[in-house]
Every structure is written in C-alpha cells, then in structure tokens.
Residue, then its C-alpha position, 0 to 999 in steps of 0.5 A: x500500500x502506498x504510504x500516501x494512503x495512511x497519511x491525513x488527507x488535509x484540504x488544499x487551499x489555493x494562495x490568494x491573490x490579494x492580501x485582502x482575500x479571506x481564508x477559511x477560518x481554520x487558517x489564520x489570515x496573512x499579515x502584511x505591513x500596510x504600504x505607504x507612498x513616499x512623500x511628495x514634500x518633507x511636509x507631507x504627514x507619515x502614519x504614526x508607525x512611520x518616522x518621518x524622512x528629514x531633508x536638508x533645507x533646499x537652499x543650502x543643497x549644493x552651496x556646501x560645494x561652493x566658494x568664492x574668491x572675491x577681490x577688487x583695485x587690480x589698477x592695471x597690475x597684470x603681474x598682482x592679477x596673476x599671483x592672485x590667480x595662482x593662489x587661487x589655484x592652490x586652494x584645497x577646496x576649488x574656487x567655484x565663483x571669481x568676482x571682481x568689484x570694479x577697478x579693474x584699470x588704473x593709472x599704473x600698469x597695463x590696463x588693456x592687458x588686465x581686461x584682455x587677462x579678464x575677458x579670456x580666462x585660460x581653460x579650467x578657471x572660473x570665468x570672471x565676473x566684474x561690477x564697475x569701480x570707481x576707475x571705470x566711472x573715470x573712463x565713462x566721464x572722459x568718453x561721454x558715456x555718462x556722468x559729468x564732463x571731464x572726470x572732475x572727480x579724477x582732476x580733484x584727486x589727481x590732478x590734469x596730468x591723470x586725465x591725459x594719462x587715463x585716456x592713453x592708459x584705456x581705449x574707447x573700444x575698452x570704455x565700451x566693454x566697461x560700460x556694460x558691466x553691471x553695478x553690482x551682484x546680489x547673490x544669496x543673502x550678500x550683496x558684491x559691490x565696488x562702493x555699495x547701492x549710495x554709489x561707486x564712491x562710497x567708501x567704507x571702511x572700519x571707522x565707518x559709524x555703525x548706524x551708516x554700515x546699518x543703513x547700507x546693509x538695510x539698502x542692499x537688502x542683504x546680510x553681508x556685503x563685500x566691498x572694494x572702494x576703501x582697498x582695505x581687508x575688513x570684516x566689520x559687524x552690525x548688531x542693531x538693538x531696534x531700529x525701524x526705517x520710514x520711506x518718504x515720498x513727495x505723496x506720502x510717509x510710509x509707516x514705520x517697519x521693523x528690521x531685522x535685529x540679526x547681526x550682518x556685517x561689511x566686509x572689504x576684500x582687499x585690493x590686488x595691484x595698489x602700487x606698494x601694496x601686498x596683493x588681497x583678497x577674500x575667499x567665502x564659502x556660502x555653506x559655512x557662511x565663513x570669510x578668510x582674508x587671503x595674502x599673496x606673496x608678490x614682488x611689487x617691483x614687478x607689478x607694473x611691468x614695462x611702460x605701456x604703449x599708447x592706445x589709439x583712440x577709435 
C-alpha cells in the first residue's frame, strides 16, 4: 500500500491573490505591513508607525560645494592679477565663483592687458565676473558715456596730468566693454559691490559709524556685503538693538517697519595691484557662511611691468 494512503488527507487551499482575500477560518489570515507612498514634500504627514524622512533645507543643497574668491583695485597690475590667480589655484577646496568689484584699470600698469587677462580666462578657471569701480566711472566721464564732463572727480584727486594719462592708459573700444558691466551682484543673502547701492564712491571702511554700515546693509537688502572702494581687508559687524526705517515720498510717509535685529556685517576684500601694496583678497564659502582674508606673496617691483604703449583712440 502506498504510504500516501495512511497519511491525513488535509484540504488544499489555493494562495490568494490579494492580501485582502479571506481564508477559511481554520487558517489564520496573512499579515502584511500596510504600504505607504513616499512623500511628495518633507511636509507631507507619515502614519504614526512611520518616522518621518528629514531633508536638508533646499537652499543650502549644493552651496556646501561652493566658494568664492572675491577681490577688487587690480589698477592695471597684470603681474598682482596673476599671483592672485595662482593662489587661487592652490586652494584645497576649488574656487567655484571669481568676482571682481570694479577697478579693474588704473593709472599704473597695463590696463588693456588686465581686461584682455579678464575677458579670456585660460581653460579650467572660473570665468570672471566684474561690477564697475570707481576707475571705470573715470573712463565713462572722459568718453561721454555718462556722468559729468571731464572726470572732475579724477582732476580733484589727481590732478590734469591723470586725465591725459587715463585716456592713453584705456581705449574707447575698452570704455565700451566697461560700460556694460553691471553695478553690482546680489547673490544669496550678500550683496558684491565696488562702493555699495549710495554709489561707486562710497567708501567704507572700519571707522565707518555703525548706524551708516546699518543703513547700507538695510539698502542692499542683504546680510553681508563685500566691498572694494576703501582697498582695505575688513570684516566689520552690525548688531542693531531696534531700529525701524520710514520711506518718504513727495505723496506720502510710509509707516514705520521693523528690521531685522540679526547681526550682518561689511566686509572689504582687499585690493590686488595698489602700487606698494601686498596683493588681497577674500575667499567665502556660502555653506559655512565663513570669510578668510587671503595674502599673496608678490614682488611689487614687478607689478607694473614695462611702460605701456599708447592706445589709439577709435
């Protein structure tokens, strides 16, 4: 006899094909965890056997990765620029934006060669991105561009022979690139300016009172701004107490608004090809919010280089 024969014949059931498909009541039905989609949006509630998923906050997604080499009062001193370039190539963590506030030519030096430097950067640097100085309102003057006649401004620092000496140093066909450069850039929660949004003159420095570095801040809408006018490395902190702006108008006063009470600061970048100065400038790295003052070994003796030929005018 076959021993299938003396076994107990037990019922066969088919599997079911869903977990919601009853068994007979002599099986214990299957359990199977609940499922649950992903959420679109950290936002979006979990059931309560399910921890929440936590996620970064989206604005610091991929800023961690980024730094910044800003400086500014190259003057015309291709040699400074290009110590600069190399210090900035030997940073551990790459430099991932370069921007330059304004100055970018000068009295001293090759001016063209510093903007034909500037507008052709060689291959695996971060391509430059340049505001207008105080230096390039002086060209704008004398060509017409904008501005008043006859650069008074450069006449009263300077003297007559800097006029005749600017206008040979920088050509019309560069004035024209200068002119299209912007004022200034707003990037995250800092504003990168040569002078700040008053205008390209307005030169802050560490004596600079409190309550004027407040109301650039509060102008510029930002938490920090770098700056290049004064030439000087700074890192300068504003922690208002109270303070509330009015705006007035021909029309109307607005009523007061509060503003913010956390700190901000100014901070001044150095400046790279000032005759008889050590070349500056500052790295930034937007995750860390943190400021690091850079200091470029350079033979000044170099930074100017032969005398400049004359530019033809056209």
């Amino acid at each position: 006899m076959s021993l299938n024969n003396l076994l107990p014949r037990l019922p066969i059931y088919p599997l079911p094909i869903h977990p919601s498909t009853p068994y007979p009541s002599t099986h214990p039905p299957l359990t199977h965890p609940p499922i649950h989609p992903l959420p679109i949006h950290p936002s979006t509630p979990y059931p309560s056997t399910h921890p929440p998923l936590t996620h970064p906050p989206i604005h610091k997604i991929g800023v961690q990765f980024m730094q910044w080499a800003i400086l500014s009062g190259i003057e015309g001193n291709l040699a400074a620029y290009e110590a600069v370039l190399a210090d900035i190539r030997r940073q551990r963590q790459p430099v991932t934006d370069l921007y330059i506030l304004g100055d970018l030519v000068g009295l001293q030096g090759d001016s063209e060669a510093v903007v034909r430097r500037v507008r052709e950067p060689q291959p695996g640097e971060p391509i430059p991105q340049v505001c207008t100085g105080w230096w390039e309102e002086q060209c704008f003057s004398l060509h017409g561009f904008r501005g008043l006649p006859d650069a008074p401004e450069l006449v009263e620092r300077h003297g007559l022979e800097a006029v005749k000496d600017l206008w040979e140093a920088v050509s019309r066909q560069t004035v024209r690139w200068l002119a299209d450069l912007d004022f200034g850039f707003h990037e995250l929660d800092c504003l990168l300016i040569h002078g700040s949004t008053v205008g390209y003159g307005d030169e802050l420095t560490p004596e600079t009172p409190p309550i004027q570095l407040c109301d650039r801040l509060i102008r510029a809408d930002a938490n920090t701004l770098f700056c290049g006018r004064s030439g000087l490395a700074f890192e300068c902190w504003v922690e208002p107490g109270a303070l509330r702006s009015t705006v007035t108008t021909l029309d109307q006063t607005t009523p007061p608004q509060e503003q913010g009470k956390s700190p901000r600061r100014v901070v001044g970048v150095g400046n790279v090809g000032r005759q008889g100065g050590q070349p500056s400038y500052v790295l930034y790295n937007p995750g860390t919010d943190q400021v690091r003052f850079k200091y470029v070994q350079h033979s000044s003796a170099r930074g100017f280089g032969a005398a400049r030929p004359k530019n033809k005018q056209g």
